[in-house]
Gaussian input, Z-matrix of N, CA and C with variables (Angstrom, degrees):
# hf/3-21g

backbone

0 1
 N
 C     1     B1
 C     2     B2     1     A1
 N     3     B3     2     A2     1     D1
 C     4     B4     3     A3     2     D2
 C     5     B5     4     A4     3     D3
 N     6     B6     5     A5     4     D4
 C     7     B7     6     A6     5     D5
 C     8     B8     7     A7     6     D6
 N     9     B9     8     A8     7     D7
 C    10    B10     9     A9     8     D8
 C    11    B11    10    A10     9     D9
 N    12    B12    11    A11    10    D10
 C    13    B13    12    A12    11    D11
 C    14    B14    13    A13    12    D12
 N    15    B15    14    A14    13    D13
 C    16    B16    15    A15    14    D14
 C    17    B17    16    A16    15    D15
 N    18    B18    17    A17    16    D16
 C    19    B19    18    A18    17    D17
 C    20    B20    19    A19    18    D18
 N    21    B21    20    A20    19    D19
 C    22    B22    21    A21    20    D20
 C    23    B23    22    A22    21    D21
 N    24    B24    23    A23    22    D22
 C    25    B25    24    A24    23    D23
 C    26    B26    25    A25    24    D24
 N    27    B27    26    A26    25    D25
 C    28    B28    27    A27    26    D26
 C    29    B29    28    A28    27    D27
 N    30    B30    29    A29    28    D28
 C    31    B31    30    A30    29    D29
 C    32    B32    31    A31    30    D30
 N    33    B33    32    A32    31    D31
 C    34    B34    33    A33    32    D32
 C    35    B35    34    A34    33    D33
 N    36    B36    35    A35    34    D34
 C    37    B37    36    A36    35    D35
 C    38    B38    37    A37    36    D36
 N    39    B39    38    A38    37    D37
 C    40    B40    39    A39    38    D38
 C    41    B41    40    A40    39    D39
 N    42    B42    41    A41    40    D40
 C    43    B43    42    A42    41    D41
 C    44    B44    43    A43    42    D42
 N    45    B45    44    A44    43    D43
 C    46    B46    45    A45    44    D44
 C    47    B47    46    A46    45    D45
 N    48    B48    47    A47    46    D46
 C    49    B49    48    A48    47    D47
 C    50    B50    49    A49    48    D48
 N    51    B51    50    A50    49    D49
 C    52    B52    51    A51    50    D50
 C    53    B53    52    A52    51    D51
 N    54    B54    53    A53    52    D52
 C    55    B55    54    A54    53    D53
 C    56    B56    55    A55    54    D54
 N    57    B57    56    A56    55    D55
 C    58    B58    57    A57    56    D56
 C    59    B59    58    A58    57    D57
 N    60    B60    59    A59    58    D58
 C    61    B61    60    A60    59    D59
 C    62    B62    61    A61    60    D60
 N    63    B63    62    A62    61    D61
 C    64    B64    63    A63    62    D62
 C    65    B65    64    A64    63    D63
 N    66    B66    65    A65    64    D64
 C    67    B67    66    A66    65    D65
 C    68    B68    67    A67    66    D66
 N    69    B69    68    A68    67    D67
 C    70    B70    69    A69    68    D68
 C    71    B71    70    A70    69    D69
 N    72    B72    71    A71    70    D70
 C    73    B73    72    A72    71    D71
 C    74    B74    73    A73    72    D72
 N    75    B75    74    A74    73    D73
 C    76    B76    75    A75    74    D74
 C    77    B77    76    A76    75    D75
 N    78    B78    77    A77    76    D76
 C    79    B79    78    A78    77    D77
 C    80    B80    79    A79    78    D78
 N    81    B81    80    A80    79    D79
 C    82    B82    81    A81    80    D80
 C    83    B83    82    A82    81    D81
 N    84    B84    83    A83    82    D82
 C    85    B85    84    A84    83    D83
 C    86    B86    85    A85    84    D84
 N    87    B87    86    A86    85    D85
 C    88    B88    87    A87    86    D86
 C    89    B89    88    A88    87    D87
 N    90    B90    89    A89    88    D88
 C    91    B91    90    A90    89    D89
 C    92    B92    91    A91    90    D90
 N    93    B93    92    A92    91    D91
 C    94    B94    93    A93    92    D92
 C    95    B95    94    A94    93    D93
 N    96    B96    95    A95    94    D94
 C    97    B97    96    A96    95    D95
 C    98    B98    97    A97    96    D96
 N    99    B99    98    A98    97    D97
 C   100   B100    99    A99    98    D98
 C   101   B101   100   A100    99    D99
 N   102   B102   101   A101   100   D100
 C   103   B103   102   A102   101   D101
 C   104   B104   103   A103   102   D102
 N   105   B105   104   A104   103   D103
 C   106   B106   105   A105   104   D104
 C   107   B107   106   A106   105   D105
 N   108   B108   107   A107   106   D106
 C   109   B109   108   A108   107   D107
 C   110   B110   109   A109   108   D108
 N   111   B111   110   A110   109   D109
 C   112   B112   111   A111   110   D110
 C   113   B113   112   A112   111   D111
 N   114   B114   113   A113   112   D112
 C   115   B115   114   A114   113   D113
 C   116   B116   115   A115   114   D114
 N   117   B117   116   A116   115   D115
 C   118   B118   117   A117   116   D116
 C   119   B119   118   A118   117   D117
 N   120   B120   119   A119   118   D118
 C   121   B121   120   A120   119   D119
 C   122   B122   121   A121   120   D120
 N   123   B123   122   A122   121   D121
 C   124   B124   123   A123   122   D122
 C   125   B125   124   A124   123   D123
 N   126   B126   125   A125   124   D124
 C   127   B127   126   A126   125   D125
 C   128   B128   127   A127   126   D126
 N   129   B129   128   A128   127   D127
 C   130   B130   129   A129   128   D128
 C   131   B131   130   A130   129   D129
 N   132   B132   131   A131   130   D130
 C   133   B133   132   A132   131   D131
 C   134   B134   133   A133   132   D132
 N   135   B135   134   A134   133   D133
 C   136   B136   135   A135   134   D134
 C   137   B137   136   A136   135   D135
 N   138   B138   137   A137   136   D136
 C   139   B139   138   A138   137   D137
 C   140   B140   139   A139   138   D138
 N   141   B141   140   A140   139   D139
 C   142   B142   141   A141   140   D140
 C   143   B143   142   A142   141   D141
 N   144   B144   143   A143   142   D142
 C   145   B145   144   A144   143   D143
 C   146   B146   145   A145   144   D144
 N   147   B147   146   A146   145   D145
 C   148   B148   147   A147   146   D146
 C   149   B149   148   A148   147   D147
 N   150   B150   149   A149   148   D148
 C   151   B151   150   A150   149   D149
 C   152   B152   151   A151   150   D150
 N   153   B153   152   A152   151   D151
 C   154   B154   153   A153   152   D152
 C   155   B155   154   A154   153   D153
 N   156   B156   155   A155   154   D154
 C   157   B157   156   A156   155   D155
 C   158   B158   157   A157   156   D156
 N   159   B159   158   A158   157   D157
 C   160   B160   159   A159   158   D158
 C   161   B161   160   A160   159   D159
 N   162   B162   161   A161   160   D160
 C   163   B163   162   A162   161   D161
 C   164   B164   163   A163   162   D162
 N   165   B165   164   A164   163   D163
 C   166   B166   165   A165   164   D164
 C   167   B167   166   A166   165   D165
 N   168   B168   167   A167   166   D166
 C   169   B169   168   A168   167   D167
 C   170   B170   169   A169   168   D168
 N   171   B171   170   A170   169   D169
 C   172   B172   171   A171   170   D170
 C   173   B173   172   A172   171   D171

   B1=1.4469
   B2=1.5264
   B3=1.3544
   B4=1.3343
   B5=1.6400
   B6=1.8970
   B7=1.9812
   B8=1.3871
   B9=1.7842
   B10=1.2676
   B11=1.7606
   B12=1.2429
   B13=1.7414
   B14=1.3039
   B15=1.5443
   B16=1.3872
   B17=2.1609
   B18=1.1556
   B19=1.8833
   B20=1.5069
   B21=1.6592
   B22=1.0330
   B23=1.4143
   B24=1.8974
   B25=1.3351
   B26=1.5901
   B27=1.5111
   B28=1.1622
   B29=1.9362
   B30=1.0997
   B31=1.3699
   B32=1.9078
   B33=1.1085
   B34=1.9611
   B35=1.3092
   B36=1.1899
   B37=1.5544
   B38=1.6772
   B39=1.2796
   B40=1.7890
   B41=1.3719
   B42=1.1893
   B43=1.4695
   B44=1.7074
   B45=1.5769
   B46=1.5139
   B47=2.0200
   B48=1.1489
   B49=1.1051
   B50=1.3861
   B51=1.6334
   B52=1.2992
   B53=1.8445
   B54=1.2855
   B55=1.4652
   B56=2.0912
   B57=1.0167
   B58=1.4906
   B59=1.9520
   B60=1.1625
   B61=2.0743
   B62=1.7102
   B63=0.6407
   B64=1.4817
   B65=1.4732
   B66=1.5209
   B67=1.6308
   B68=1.8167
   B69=1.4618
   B70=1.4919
   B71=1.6819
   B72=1.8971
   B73=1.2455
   B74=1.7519
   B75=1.8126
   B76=1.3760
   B77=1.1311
   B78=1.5292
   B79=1.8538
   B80=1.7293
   B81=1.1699
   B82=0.9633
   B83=1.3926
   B84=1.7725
   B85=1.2530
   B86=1.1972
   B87=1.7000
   B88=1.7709
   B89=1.5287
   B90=1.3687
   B91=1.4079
   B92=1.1140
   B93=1.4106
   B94=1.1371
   B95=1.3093
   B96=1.2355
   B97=1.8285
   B98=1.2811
   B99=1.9676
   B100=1.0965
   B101=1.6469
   B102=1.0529
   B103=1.2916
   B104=1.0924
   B105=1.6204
   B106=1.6286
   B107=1.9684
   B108=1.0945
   B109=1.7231
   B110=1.5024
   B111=1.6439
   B112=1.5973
   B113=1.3759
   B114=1.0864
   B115=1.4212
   B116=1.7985
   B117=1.3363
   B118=1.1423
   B119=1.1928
   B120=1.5392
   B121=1.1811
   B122=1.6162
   B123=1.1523
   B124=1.8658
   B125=1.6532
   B126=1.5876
   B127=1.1879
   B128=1.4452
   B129=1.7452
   B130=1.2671
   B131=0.8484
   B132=1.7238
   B133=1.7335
   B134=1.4035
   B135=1.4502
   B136=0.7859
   B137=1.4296
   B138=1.7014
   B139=1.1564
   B140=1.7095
   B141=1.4585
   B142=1.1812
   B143=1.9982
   B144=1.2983
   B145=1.5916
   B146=1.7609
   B147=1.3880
   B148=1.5806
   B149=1.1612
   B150=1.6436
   B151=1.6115
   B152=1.4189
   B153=1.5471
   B154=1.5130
   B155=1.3476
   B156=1.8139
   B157=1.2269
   B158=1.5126
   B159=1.6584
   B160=1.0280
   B161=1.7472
   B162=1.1329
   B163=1.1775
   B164=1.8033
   B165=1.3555
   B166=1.6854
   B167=1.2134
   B168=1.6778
   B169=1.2145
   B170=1.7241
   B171=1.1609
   B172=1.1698
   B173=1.2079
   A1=108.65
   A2=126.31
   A3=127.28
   A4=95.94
   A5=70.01
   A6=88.87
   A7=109.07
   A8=117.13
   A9=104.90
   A10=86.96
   A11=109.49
   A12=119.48
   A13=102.43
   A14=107.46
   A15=105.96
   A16=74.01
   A17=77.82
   A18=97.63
   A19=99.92
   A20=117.74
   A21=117.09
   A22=109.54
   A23=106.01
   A24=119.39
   A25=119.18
   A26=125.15
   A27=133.96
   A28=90.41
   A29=109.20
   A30=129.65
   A31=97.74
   A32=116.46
   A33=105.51
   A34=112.36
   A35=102.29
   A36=120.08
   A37=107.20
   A38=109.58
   A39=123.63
   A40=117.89
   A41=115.98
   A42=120.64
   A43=114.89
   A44=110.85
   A45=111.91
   A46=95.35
   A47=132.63
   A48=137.32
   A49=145.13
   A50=118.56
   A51=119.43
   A52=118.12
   A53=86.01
   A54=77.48
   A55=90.97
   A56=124.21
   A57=141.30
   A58=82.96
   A59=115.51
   A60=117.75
   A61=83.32
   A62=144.90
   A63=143.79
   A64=93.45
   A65=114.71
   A66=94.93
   A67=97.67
   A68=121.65
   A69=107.17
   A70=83.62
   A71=100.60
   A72=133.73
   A73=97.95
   A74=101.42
   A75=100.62
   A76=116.34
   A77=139.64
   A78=140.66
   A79=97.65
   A80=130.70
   A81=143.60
   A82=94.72
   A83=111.28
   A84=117.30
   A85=115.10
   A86=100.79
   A87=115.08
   A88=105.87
   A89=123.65
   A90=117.27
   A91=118.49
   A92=142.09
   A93=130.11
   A94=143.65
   A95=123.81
   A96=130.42
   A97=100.51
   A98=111.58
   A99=100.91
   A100=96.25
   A101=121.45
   A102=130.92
   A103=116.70
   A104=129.72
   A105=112.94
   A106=104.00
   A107=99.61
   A108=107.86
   A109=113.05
   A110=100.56
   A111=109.19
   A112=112.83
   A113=112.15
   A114=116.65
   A115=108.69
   A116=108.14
   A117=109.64
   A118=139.74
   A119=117.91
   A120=135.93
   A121=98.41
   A122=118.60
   A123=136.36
   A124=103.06
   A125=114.56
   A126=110.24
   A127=143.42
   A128=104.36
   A129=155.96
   A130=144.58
   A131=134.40
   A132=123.81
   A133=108.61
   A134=123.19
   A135=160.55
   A136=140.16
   A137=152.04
   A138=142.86
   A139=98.25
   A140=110.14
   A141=122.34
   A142=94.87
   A143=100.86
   A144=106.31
   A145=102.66
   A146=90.30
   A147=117.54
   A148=134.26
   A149=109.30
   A150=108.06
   A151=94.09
   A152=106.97
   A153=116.74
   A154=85.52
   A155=116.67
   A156=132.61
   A157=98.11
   A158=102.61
   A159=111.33
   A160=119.15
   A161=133.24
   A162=128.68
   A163=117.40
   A164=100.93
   A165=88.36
   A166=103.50
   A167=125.72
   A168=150.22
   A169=112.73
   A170=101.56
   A171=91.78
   A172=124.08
   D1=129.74
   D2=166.51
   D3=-100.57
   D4=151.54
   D5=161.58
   D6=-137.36
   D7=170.61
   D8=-146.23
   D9=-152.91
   D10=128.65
   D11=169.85
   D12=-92.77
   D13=167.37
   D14=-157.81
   D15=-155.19
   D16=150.67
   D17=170.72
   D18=-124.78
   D19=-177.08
   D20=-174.86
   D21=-79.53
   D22=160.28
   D23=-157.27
   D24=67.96
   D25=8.76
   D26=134.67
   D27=94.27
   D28=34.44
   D29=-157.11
   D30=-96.51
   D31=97.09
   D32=179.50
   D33=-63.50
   D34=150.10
   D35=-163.63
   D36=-124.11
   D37=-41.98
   D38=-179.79
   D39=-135.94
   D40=118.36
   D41=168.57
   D42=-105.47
   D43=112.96
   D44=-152.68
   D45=-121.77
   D46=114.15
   D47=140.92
   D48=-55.16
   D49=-132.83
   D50=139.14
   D51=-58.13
   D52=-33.67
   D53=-162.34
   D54=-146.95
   D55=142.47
   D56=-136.11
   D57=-69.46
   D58=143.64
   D59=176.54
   D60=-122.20
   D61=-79.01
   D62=-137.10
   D63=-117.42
   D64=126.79
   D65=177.73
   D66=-126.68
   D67=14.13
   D68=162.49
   D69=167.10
   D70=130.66
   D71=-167.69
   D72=-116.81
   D73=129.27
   D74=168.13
   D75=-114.25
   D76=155.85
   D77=-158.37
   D78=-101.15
   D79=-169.22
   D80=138.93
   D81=-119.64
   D82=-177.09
   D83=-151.20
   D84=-95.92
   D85=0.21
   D86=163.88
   D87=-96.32
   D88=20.32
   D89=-177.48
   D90=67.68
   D91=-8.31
   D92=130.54
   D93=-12.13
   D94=100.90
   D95=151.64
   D96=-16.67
   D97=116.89
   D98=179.93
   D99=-137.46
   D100=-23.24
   D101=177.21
   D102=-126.33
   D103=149.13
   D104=165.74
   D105=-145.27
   D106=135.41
   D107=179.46
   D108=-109.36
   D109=75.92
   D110=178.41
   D111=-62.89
   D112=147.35
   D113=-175.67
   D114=-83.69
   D115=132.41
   D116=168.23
   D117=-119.39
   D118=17.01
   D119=144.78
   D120=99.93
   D121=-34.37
   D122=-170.76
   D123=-64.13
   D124=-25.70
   D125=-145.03
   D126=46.31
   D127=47.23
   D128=131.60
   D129=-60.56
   D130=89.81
   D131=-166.95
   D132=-85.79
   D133=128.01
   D134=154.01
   D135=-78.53
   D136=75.84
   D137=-136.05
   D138=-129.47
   D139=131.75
   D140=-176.84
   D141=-110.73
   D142=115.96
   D143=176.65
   D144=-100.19
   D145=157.61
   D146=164.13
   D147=-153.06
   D148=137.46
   D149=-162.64
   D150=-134.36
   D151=157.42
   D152=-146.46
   D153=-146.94
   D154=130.62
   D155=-172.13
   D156=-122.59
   D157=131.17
   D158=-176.60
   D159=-83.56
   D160=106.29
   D161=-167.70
   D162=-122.34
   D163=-163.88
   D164=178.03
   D165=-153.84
   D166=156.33
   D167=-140.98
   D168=-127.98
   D169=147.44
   D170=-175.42
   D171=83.95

């Protein structure tokens, strides 16, 4: 079973199992997933980034 914290705007912050997967999520200012601090058990920070290009369709 996972569980999941949430900050304001209902935005997750921690995804916690047996044992903690995600231990603190950052937004960009469109709410976007922009950072993530997977847990790596070593007590080692670790940060998975993401960047989002604005493009067009159609």
């Amino acid at each position: 079973m996972l569980a999941y914290d949430y900050a304001e705007l209902q935005r997750r912050t921690t995804m916690t199992g047996s044992t903690p997967y995600v231990t603190s999520t950052g937004y960009s200012k469109n709410s976007h997933p922009q950072q993530l601090e997977p847990s790596t058990g070593s007590g080692k920070e670790v940060w998975q980034t993401f960047d989002y290009e604005t493009g067009r369709t159609g």
